[in-house]
C-alpha positions in Angstrom: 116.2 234.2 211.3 116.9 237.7 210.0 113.6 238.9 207.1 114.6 241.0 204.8 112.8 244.6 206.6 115.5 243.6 209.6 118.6 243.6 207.2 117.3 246.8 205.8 116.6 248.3 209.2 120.2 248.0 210.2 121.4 249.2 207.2 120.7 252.6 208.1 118.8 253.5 204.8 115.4 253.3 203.2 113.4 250.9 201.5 113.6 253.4 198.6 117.0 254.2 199.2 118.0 250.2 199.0 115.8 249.8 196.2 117.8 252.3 194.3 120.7 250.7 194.1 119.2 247.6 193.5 118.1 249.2 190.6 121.2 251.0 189.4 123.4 248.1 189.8 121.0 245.2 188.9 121.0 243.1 192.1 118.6 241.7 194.4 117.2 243.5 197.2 119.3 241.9 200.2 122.4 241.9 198.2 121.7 246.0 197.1 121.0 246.6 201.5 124.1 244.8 202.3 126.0 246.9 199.6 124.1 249.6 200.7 125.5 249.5 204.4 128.9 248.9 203.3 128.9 252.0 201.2 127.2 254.5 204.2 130.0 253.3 206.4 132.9 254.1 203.7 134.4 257.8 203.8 133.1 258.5 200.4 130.2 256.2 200.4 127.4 258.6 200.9 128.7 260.8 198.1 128.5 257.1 195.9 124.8 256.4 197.0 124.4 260.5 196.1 125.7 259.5 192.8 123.8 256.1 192.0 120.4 258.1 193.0 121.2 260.6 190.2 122.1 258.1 187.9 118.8 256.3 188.2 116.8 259.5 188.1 118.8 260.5 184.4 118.0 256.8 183.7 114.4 257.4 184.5 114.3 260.8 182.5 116.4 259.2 179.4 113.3 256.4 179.3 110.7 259.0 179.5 109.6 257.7 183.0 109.1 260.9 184.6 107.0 259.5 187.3 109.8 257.6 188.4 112.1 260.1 187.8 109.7 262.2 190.5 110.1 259.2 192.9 113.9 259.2 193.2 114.1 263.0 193.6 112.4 262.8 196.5 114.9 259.5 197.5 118.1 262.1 196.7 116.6 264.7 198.8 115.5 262.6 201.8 119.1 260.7 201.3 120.5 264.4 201.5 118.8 265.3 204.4 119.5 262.5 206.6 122.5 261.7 205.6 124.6 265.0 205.5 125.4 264.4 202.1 127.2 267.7 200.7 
């Protein structure tokens, strides 16, 4: 049986990364890794994980979280960097 660290392991992304869009679009954590894998794979995808990263960070700043906000910049810029995001 497949645990949830293996499904994110084969996604090719982060724990912080998955838990990002789990955030953004309200979904569990295996459901956001599956999603997650799908999008890396598509031609635009990385530019749409780009995008839900800096959505949560306005999100975060909008809410005052700044902390947060902190943690996510560091998500975009690790995402960036091993991703070859543009």
């Amino acid at each position: 049986m497949l645990t949830i660290e293996d499904c994110i392991a084969l996604s090719d992304l982060t724990p912080a990364e998955i838990d990002a869009i789990a955030e953004h679009e309200h979904l569990p954590d295996i459901i956001a890794t599956e999603m997650g894998c799908y999008l890396l794979h598509l031609p635009s995808g990385k530019l749409a994980i780009r995008s839900i990263i800096k959505d949560d960070i306005a999100a975060a700043q909008a809410r005052g979280d700044f902390v947060h906000s902190s943690k996510l910049k560091y998500v975009l810029r690790h995402f960036a960097a091993h991703a070859a995001v543009v």
